[in-house]
C-alpha positions in Angstrom: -34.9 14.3 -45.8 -34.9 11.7 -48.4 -37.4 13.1 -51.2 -37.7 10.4 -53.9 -40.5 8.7 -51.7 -42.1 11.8 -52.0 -41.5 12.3 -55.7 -43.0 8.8 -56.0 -46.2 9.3 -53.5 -47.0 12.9 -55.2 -46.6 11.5 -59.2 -48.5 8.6 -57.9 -52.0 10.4 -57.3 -51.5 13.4 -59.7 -51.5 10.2 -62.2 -54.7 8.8 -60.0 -56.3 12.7 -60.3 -55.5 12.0 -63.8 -57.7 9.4 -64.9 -60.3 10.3 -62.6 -60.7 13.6 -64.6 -61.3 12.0 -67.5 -61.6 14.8 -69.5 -58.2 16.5 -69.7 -59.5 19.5 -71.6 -60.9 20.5 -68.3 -59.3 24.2 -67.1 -57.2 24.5 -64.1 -58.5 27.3 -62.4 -54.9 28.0 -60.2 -53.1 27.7 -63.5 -54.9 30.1 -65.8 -55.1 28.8 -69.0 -54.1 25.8 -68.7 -56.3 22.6 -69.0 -55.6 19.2 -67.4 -54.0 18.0 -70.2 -51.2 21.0 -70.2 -50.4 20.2 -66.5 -49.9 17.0 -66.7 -47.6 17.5 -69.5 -45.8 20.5 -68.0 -45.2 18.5 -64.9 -44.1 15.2 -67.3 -41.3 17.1 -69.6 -40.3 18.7 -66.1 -39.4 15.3 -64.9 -37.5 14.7 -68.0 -35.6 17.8 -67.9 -34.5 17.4 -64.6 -33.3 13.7 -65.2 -31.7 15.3 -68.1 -30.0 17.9 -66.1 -28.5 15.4 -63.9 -27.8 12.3 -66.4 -25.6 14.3 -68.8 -24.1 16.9 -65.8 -25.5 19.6 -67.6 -23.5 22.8 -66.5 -25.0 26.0 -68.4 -29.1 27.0 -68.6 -30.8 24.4 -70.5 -34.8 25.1 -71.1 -37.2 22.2 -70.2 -38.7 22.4 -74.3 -35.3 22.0 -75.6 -34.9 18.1 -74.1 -37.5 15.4 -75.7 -40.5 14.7 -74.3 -40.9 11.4 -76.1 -44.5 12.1 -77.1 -45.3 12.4 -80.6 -46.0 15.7 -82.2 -48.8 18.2 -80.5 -49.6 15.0 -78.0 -50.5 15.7 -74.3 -49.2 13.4 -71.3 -51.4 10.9 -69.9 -50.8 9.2 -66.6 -48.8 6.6 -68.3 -46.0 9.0 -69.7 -46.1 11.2 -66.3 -45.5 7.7 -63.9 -42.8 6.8 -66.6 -41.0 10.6 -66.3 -41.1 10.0 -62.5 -39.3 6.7 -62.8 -36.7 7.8 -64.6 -36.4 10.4 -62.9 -36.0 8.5 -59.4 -33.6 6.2 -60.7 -31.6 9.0 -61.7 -31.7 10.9 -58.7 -30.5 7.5 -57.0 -27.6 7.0 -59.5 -26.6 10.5 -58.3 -23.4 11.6 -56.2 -25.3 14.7 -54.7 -22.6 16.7 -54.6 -22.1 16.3 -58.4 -21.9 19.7 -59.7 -24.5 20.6 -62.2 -26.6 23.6 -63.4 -29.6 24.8 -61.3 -31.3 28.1 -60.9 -31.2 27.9 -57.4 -28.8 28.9 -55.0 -26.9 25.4 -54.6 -25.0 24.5 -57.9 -25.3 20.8 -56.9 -27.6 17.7 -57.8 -28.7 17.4 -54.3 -30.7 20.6 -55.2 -32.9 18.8 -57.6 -34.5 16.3 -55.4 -36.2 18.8 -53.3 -37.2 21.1 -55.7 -38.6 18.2 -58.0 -40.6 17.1 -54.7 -42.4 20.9 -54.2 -43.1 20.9 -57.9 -44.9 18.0 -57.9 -47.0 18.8 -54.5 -48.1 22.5 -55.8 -49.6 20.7 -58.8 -51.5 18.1 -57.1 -52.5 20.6 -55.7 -53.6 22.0 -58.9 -54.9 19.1 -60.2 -57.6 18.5 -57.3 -58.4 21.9 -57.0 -59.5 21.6 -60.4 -61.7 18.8 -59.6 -63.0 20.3 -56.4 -60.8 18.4 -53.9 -59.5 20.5 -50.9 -55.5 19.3 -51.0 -54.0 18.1 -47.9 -50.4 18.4 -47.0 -48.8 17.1 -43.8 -47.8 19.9 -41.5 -44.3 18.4 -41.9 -44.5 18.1 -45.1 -45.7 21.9 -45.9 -43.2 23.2 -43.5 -40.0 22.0 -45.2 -42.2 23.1 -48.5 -42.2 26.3 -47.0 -38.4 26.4 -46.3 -38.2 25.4 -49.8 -39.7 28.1 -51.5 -37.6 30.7 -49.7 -34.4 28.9 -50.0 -35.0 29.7 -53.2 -36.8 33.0 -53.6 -34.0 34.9 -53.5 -32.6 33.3 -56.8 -35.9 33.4 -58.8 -34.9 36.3 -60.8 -37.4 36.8 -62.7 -39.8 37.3 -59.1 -37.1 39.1 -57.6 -37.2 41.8 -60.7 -41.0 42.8 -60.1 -40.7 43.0 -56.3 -38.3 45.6 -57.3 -41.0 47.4 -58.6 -43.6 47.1 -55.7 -41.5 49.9 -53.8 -42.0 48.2 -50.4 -38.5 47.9 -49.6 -38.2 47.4 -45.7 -41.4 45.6 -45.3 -41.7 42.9 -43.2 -43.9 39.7 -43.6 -44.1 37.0 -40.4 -45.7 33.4 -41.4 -46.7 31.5 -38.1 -47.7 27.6 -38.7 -50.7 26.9 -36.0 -49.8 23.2 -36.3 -46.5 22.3 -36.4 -45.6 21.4 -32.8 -46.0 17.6 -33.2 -44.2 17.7 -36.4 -40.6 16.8 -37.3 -39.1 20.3 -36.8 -37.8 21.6 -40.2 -33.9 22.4 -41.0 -32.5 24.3 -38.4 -35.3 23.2 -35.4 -37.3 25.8 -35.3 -41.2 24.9 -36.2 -43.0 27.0 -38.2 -42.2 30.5 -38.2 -40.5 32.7 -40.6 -39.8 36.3 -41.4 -39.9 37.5 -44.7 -37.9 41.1 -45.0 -38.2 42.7 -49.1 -34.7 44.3 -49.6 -33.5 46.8 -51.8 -33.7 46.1 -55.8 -35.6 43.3 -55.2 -33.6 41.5 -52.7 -35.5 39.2 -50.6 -33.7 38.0 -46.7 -35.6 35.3 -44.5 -35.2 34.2 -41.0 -37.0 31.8 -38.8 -38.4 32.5 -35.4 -41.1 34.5 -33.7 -41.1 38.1 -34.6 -43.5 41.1 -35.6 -43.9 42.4 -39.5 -45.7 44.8 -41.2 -48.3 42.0 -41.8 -48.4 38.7 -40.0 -50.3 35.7 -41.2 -51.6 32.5 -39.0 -53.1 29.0 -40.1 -52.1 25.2 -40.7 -48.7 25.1 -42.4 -50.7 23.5 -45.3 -52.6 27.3 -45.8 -49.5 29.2 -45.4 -47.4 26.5 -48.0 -50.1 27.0 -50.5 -50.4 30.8 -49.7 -47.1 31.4 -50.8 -47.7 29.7 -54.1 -50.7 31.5 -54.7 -53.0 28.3 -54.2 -54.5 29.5 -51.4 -56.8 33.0 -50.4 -55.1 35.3 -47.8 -58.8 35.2 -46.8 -58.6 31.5 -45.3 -55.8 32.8 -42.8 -56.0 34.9 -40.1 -54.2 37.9 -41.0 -53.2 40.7 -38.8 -51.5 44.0 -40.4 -51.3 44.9 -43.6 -53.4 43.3 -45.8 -53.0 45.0 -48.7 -49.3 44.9 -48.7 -49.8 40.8 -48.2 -52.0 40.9 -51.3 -49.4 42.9 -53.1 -46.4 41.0 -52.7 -48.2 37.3 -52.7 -49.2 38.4 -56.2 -45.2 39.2 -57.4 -43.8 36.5 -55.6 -45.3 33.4 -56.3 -43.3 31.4 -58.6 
């Protein structure tokens, strides 16, 4: 999947979200603490970290704070700055031999990492940004399904999540995700559509398959639901939900990243 489209589409109406709010000391309820402002600014030096990352093959942990933002001292982003973090960060990811090595905290030491990840980071908070102004988000099934894939590609190397499941003592339980509405969608990597087992491992360790099976809890709705579910944008309460509900609320809680 080619994901600098995406990049462009999702930048294009978090900027539009943007001046529509107006106000950018509004709060963004899925993001506690954090006002318009701080969203569009977190999402903005992301960008520039990333482009960063990839420009000057970066090879050992770098933190997003430590590369400039190019705003002046204790200024927010606007839309301006974020479409202009995008673009750079597009034309880098085009300049790019994917298989360039270069630091990531994911599971694929490569720059073709980055597109993706940059492309679910920028969905989640549009996501954000219209829940904050009372807009139900939309994702294409597609869309949500690969997002899904996504996240637990990388679950498993988010150590910092993987440390507090450690401490949920639930090792062996299961969790089974089943999209309603992903038949008449481009089947996701591997070409199965839209289910997906979740198994918690010992010390934290998380293993994922795709397929129809039973777990200790099982969860159905529009891959949208489940996509934002998993980032902790949407209520178990919106799915149906059969099993263990409590151990769904429990681990949603630790997991999302």
């Amino acid at each position: 999947m080619n994901y600098e489209p995406l990049i462009e589409q999702e930048t294009e109406r978090l900027a539009e979200l943007t001046e529509l709010a107006g106000d950018l000391s509004a709060p963004v309820p899925s993001c506690p603490g954090w006002t318009m402002a701080e969203l569009v600014t977190h999402v903005g030096q992301t960008h520039r970290w990333a482009a960063h990352v990839l420009r000057d093959r970066v090879q050992e942990r770098i933190w997003s704070r430590q590369v400039p933002s190019g705003l002046p001292e204790g200024r927010s982003g606007d839309a301006g700055w974020l479409r202009a973090g995008a673009a750079e960060l597009v034309r880098t990811l085009r300049q790019t031999d994917p298989d360039t090595p270069v630091w990531t905290w994911g599971p694929d030491r490569r720059a073709a990492w980055w597109p993706r990840r940059m492309a679910y980071e920028l969905v989640v908070h549009r996501a954000d940004a219209e829940l904050a102004l009372g807009v139900d988000p939309v994702v294409p099934p597609a869309t949500a399904a690969d997002g899904i894939e996504e996240f637990l590609h990388n679950l498993p190397s988010a150590v910092w999540v993987t440390r507090r499941l450690a401490e949920l003592g639930v090792e062996g339980a299961t969790i089974h995700l089943h999209a309603t509405d992903t038949s008449d969608a481009a089947p996701v990597p591997g070409g199965v559509r839209g289910e997906w087992t979740i198994t918690q491992g010992p010390g934290g360790r998380i293993e994922w398959t795709r397929g129809h099976a039973k777990g200790d809890v099982g969860v159905r709705g529009p891959a949208a639901d489940l996509f934002l579910l998993l980032y902790g944008r949407r209520s178990p309460d919106a799915l149906t939900v059969h099993g263990d509900h409590a151990l769904l609320t429990r681990w949603l809680a630790t997991a999302a990243f």
